[in-house]
Backbone as JSON Lines, residues from 0, in Angstrom:
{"i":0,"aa":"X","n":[8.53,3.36,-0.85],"ca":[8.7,4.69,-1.38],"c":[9.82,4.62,-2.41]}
{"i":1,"aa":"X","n":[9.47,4.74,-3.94],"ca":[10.34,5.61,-4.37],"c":[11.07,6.81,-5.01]}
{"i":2,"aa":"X","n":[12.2,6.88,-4.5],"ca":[12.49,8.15,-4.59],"c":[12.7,8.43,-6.15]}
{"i":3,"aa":"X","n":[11.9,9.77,-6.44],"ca":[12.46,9.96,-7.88],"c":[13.36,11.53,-8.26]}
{"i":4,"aa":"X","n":[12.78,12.43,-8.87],"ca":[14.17,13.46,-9.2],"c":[14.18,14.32,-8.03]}
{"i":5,"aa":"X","n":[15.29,14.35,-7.5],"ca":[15.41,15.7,-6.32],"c":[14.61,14.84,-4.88]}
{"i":6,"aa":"X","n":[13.92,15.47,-4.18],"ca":[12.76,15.24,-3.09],"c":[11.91,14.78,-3.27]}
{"i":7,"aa":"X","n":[11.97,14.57,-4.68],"ca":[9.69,14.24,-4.92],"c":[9.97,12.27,-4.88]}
{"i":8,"aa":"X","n":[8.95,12.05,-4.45],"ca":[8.75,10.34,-3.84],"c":[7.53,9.79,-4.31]}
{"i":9,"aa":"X","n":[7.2,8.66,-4.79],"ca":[6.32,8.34,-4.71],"c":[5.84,7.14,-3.7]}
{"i":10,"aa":"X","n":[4.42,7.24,-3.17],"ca":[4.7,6.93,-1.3],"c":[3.21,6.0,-2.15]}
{"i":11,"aa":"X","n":[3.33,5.21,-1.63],"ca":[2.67,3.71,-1.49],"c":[1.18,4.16,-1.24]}
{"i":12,"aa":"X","n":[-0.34,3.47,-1.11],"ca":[-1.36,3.47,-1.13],"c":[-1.53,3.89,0.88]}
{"i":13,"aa":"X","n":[-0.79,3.29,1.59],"ca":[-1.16,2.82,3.38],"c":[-0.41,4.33,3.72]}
{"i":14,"aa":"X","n":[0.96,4.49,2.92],"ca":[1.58,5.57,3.55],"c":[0.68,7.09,3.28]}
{"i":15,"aa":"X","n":[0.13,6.91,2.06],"ca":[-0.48,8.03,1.34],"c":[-1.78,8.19,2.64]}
{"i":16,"aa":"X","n":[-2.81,7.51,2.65],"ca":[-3.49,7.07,3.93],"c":[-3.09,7.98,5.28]}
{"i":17,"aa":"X","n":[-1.97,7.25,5.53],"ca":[-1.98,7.9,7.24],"c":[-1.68,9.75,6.51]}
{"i":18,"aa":"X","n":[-0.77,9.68,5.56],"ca":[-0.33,11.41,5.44],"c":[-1.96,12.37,5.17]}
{"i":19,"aa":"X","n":[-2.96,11.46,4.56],"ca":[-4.03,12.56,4.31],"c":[-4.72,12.24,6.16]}
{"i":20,"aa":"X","n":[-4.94,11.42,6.66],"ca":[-5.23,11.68,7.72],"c":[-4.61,12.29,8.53]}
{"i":21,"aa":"X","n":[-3.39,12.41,8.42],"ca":[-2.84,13.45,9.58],"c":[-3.1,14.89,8.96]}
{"i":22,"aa":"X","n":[-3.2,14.63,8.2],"ca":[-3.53,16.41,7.29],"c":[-4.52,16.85,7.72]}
{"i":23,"aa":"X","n":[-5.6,15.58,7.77],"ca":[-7.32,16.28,8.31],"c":[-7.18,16.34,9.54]}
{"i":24,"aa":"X","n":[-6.22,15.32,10.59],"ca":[-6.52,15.78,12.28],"c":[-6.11,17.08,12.01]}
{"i":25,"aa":"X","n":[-4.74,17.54,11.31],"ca":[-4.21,19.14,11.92],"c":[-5.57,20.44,11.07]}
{"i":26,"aa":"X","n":[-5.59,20.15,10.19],"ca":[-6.41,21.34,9.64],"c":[-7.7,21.0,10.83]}
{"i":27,"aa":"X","n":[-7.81,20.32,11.35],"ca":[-9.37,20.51,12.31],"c":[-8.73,20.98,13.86]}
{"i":28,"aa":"X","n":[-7.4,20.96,13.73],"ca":[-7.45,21.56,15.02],"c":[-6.58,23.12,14.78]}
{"i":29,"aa":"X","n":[-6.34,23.81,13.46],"ca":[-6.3,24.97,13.04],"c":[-7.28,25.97,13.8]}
{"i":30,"aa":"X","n":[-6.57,27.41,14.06],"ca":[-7.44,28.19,14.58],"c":[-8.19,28.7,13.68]}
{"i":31,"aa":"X","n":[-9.54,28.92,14.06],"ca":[-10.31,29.24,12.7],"c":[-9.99,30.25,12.34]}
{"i":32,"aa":"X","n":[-9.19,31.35,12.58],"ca":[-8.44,32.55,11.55],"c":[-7.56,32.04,10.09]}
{"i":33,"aa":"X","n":[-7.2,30.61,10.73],"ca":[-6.24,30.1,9.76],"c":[-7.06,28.55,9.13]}
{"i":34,"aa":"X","n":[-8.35,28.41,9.03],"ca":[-8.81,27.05,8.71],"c":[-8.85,27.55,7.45]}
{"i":35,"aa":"X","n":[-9.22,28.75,6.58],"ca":[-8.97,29.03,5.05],"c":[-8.07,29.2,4.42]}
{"i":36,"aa":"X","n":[-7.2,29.48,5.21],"ca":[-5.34,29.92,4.46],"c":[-4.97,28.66,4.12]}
{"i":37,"aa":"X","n":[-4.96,28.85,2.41],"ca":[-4.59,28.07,1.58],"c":[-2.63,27.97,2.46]}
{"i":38,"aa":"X","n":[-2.23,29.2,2.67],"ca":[-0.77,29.2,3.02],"c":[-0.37,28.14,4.26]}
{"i":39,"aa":"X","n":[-1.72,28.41,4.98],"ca":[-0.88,27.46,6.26],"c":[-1.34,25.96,6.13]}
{"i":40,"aa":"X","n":[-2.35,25.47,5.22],"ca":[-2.6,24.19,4.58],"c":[-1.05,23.72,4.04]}
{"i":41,"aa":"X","n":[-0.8,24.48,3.33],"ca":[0.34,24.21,2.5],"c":[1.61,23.89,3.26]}
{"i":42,"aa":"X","n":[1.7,24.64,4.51],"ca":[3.04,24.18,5.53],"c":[2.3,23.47,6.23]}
{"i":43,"aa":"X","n":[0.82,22.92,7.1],"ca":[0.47,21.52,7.39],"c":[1.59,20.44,6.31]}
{"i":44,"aa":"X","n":[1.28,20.14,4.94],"ca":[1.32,19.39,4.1],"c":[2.56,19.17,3.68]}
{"i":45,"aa":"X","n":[3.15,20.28,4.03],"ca":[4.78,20.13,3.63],"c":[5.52,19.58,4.87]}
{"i":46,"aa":"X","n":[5.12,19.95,5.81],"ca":[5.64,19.6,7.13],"c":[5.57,17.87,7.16]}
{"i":47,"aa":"X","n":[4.09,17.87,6.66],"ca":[3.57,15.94,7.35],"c":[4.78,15.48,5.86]}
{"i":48,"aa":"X","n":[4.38,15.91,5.06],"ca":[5.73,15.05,3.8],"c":[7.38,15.13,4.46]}
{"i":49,"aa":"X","n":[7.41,16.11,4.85],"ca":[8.79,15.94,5.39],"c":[9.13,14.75,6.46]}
{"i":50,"aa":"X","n":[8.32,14.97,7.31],"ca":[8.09,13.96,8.69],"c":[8.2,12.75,8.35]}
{"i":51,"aa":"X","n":[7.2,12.21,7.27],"ca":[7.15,11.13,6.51],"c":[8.17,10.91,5.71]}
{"i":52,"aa":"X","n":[8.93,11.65,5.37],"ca":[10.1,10.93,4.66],"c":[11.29,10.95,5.57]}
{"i":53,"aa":"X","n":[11.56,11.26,6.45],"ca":[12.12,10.98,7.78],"c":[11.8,9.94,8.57]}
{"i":54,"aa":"X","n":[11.01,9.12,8.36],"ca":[10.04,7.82,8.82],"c":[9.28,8.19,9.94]}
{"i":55,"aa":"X","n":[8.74,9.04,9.88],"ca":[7.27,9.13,10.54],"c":[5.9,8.65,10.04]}
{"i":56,"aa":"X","n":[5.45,7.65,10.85],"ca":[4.55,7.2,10.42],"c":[3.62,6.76,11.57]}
{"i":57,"aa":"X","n":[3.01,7.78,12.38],"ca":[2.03,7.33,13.1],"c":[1.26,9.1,12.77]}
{"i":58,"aa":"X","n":[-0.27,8.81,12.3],"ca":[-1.13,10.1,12.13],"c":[-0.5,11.57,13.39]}
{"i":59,"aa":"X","n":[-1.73,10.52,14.48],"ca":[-1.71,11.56,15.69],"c":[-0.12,12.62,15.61]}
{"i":60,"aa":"X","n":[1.06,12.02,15.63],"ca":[2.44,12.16,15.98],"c":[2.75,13.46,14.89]}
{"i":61,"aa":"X","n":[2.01,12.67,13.5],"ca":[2.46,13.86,12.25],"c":[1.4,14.64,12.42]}
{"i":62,"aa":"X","n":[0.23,14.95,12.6],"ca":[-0.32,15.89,12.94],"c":[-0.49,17.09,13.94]}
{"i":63,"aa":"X","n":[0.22,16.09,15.25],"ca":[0.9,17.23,16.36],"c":[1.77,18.37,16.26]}
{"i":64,"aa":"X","n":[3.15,17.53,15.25],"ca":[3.94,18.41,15.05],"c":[4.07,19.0,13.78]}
{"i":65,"aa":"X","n":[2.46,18.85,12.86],"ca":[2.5,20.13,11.98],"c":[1.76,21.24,12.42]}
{"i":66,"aa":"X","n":[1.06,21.0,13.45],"ca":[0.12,22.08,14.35],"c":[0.95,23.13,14.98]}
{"i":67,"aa":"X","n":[2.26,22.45,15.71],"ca":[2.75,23.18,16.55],"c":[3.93,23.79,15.31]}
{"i":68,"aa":"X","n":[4.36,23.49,14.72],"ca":[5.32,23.81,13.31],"c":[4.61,25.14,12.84]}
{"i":69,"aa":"X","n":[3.15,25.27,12.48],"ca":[2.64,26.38,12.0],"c":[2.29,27.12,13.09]}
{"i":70,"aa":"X","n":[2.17,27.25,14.02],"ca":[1.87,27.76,15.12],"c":[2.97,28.29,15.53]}
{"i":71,"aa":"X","n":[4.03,28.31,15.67],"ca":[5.24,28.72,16.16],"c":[5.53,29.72,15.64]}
């Protein structure tokens, strides 16, 4: 990863990988009131980038705790 101005990163081909798969486990386990809200996609996605730049890097793990993150 590198880091470039402020927060924004650029994250490798494997890391990019697990972050869109944890994106698709959580949006499939979204309640379907919220599987169209562009808004709560957007805190899925911000959540798994955060996680990941904190060194999270197992799917299941970043997808748990963007489920329960928007859910709360």
């Amino acid at each position: 990863m590198i880091p470039l101005v402020g927060s924004r990163c650029v994250y490798d081909p494997e890391v990019l990988m697990v972050m869109v798969n944890a994106f698709n486990r959580a949006c499939d386990f979204l309640p379907a009131q919220f599987k169209n809200s562009d808004r709560m996609r957007k805190k899925l996605a911000l959540h798994i980038i955060h996680q990941v730049d904190d060194g999270e890097c197992d799917p299941a793990r970043l997808a748990d705790s963007a489920i329960l993150s928007v859910l709360q």
